[in-house]
C-alpha positions in Angstrom: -147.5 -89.8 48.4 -144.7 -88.2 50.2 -145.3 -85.3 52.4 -142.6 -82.4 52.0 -141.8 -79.0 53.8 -139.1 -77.2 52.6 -137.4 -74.2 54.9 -135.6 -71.5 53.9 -135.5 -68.2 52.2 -136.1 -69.1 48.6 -134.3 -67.9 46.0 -134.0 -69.0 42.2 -132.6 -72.1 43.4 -134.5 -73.3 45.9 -137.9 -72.1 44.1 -136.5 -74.8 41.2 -136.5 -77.4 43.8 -140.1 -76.2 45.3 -141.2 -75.7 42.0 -140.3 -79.9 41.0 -141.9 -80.9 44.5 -145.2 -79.2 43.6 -145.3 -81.2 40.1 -143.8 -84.7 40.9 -146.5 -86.9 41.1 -145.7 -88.8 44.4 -144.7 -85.5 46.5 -147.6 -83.2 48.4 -145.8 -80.3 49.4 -147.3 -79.6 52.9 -145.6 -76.1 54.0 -142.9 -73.8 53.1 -141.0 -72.1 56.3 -138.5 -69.7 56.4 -137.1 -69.8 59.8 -136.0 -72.3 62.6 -138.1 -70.7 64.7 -141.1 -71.6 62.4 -140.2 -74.8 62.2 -139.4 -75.6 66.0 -142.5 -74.1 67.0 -145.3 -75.6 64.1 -143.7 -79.2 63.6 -144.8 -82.0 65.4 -143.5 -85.6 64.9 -145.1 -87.1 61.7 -146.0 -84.1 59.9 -143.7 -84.6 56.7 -141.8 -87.6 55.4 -139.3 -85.4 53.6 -137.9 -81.8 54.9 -135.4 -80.3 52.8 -133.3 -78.0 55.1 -131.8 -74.8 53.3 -128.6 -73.1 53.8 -130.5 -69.8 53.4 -132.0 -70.3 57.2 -131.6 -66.6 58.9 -131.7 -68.2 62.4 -130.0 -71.1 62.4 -127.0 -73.4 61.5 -128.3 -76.0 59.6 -126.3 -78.6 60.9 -127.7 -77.6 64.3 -131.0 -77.4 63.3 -130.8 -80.7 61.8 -130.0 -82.2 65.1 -132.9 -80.5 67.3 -135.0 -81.8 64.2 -134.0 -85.2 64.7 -135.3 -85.4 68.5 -138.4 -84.3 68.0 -138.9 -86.7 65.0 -136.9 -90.0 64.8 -138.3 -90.9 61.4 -138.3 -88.0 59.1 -136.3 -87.8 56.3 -134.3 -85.1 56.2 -132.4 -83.2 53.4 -129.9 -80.6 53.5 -129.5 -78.3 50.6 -126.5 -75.7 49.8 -125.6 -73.6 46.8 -121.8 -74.2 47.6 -119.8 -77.5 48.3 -118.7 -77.4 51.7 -117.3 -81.0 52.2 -116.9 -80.6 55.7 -119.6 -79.4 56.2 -121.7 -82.5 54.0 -119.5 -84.9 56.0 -120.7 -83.8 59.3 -123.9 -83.3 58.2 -124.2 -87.5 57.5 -122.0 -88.6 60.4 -123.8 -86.8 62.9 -126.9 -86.9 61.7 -128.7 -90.5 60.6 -131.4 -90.7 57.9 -130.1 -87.8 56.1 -128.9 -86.7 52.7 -127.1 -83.6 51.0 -127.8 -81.8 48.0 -126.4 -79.1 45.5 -129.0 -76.9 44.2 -126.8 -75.7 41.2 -127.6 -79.6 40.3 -131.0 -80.9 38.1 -133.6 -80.7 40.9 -135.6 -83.1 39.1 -133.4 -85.8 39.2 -132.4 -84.9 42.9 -136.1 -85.2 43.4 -136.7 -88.9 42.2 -133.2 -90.3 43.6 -134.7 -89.3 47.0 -137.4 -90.8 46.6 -135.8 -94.5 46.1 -133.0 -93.7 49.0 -133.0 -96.8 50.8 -132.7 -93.9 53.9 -136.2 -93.4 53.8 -137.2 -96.9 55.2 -136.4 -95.8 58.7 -139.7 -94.2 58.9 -141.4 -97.7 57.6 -139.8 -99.9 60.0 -142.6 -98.6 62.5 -144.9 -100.3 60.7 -144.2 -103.2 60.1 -144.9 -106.5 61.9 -141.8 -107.0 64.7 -143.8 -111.0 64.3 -140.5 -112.5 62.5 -138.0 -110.8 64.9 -139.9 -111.8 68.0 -138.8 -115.3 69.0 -134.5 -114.1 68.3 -135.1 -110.4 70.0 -137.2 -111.1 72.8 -135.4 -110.3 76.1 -132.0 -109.8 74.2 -130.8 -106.5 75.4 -128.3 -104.3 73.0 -125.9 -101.9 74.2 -125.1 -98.7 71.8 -122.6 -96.5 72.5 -121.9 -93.2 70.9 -121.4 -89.7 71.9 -123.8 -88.1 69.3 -126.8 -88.2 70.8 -129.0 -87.9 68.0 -127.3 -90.7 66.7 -127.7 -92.9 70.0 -131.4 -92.0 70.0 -132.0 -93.1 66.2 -130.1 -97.0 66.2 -131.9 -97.4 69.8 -135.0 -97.0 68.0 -134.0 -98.5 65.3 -133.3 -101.5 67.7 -136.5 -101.0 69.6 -139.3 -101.8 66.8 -136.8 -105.2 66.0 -138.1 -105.8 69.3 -134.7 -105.4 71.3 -134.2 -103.7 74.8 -131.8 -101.1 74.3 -129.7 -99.3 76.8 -127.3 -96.4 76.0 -124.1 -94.9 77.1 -123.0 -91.4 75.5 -119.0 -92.3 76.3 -117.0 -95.2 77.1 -116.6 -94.5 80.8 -120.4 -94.6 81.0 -120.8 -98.0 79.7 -117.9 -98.8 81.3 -119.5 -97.5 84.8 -122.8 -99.7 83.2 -121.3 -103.0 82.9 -119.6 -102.4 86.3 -122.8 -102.8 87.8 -122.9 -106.4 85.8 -125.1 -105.1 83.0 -124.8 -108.2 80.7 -125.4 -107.1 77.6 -126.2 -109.6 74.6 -124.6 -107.3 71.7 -122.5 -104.2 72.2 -122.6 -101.3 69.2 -120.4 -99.0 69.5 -118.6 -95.5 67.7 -115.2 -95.8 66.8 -114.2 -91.9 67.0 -115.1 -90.5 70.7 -113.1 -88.4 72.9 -111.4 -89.8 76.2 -112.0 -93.4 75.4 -112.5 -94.5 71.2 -114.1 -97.6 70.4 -111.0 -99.4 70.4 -110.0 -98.5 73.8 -113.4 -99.2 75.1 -113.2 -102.6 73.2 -110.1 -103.7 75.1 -111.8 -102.7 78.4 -114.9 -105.0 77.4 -113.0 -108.0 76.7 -111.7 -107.7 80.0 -114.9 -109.3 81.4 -114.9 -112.9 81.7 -118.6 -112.2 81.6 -118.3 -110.6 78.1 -115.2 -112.0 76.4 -117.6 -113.6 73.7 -120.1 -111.1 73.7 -120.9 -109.8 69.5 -119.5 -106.2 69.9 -119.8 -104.5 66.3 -118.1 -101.1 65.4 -120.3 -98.4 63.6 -118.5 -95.7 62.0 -118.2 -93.5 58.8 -114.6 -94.6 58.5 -113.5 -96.7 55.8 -109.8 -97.5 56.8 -108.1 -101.1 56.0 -105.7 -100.7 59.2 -108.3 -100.4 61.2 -110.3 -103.0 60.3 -107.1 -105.0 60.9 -107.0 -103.4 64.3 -110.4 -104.6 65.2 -110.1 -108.1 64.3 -107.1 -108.4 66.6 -109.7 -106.8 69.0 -112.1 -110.2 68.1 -114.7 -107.4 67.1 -117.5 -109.3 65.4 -118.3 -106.6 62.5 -117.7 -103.3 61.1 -120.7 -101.4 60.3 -120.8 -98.4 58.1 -122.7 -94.5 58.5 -124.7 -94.3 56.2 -126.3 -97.5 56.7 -129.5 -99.1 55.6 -132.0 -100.0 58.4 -133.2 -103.5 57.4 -129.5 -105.1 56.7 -128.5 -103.1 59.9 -131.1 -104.9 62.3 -130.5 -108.1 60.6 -126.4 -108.2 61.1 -127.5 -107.4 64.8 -130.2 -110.5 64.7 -127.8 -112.9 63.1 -124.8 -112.4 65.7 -127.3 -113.8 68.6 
């Protein structure tokens, strides 16, 4: 039984939705809010598995909101929801935030409803309970650098990482792992964003491979980009794989496991 909040001011639309969480059979809707506010100050980390973000927030940029969400709870799946198509706006929405997904609420609720519900997304939050037992003898003492300059997105792949039983040490720009491995940080796998200002992935890669210390050490791209010349690009740069936002948590540990 999933646990669901749902914030926002609800109009026809969004009392559909509420409506077809209150009689699916595997959803317990916990709370309706109205404000960020409410939700900032009454949430606390484990209280839904589901929270469907409205456009209709008075206080609040849902993008924004998303994001403070996202460090209080690492494992909540969370669901933005808009009358209007804004695909900038649904673009930013999954880059920047992981564990996500974006709805229209013109669309059949229902349906919306029971394709959430078998999102491969939502298996962030079960990764916490499962046995790390089979990753233990390939993780132990293996330490992964991540580097990205969205935080939210740093803080969920490093925990990610963490219950596969990897150390994890972050950098928020390529000068700052940069500065890191100066101090002969040896890293066993490097993750890292393509698209970051002063230094993108590909710059940072070159620095890497600099190293003699690091000139065979798995570094993997993870991006939303989808671009062929790229991809070219990065094998020139003897980058060991290109990982895709969205993606799903147990391959994603398991491509990390398998390059050690």
């Amino acid at each position: 039984m999933k646990k669901v909040i749902v914030v926002g001011i609800p109009d026809k639309h969004l009392q559909d939705l509420i409506n077809n969480i209150e009689n699916h059979k595997d959803c317990n809707l916990v709370k309706k809010m109205y404000t960020s506010f409410q939700l900032s100050k009454e949430y606390k980390n484990g209280d839904a598995d589901v929270i469907f973000l409205d456009s209709s927030i008075p206080d609040g940029n849902m993008l924004n909101i998303a994001e403070k969400l996202r460090g209080v709870d690492p494992n909540v799946f969370i669901v933005g929801v808009s009358l209007h198509k804004d695909p900038f706006l649904i673009q930013k929405f999954k880059e920047s935030i992981m564990n996500t997904d974006f709805i229209l609420k013109i669309d059949d609720n229902k349906k919306n409803i029971e394709r959430l519900l078998e999102s491969k997304s939502m298996e962030l939050g079960a990764i916490k309970a499962q046995s790390n037992v089979k990753f233990s003898e390939k993780t132990a003492g293996k330490v992964v650098m991540v580097v990205d300059d969205f935080e939210n997105t740093l803080n969920i792949v490093k925990y990610s990482l963490e219950q596969a039983g990897f150390s994890v040490i972050t950098a928020l720009s390529g000068l700052e792992a940069i500065q890191q491995l100066e101090k002969h940080v040896r890293p066993d796998v490097i993750i890292t964003d393509l698209n970051m200002p002063n230094m993108n992935g590909f710059e940072l890669i070159e620095e890497i491979r600099k190293y003699s210390f690091l000139d065979t050490v798995p570094i993997f791209i993870l991006t939303t980009e989808f671009n062929l010349a790229k991809k070219i690009q990065a094998k020139q740069l003897k980058i060991t794989g290109w990982i895709q936002k969205p993606y799903d948590i147990k391959e994603f540990t398991n491509i990390i496991i398998n390059a050690l």
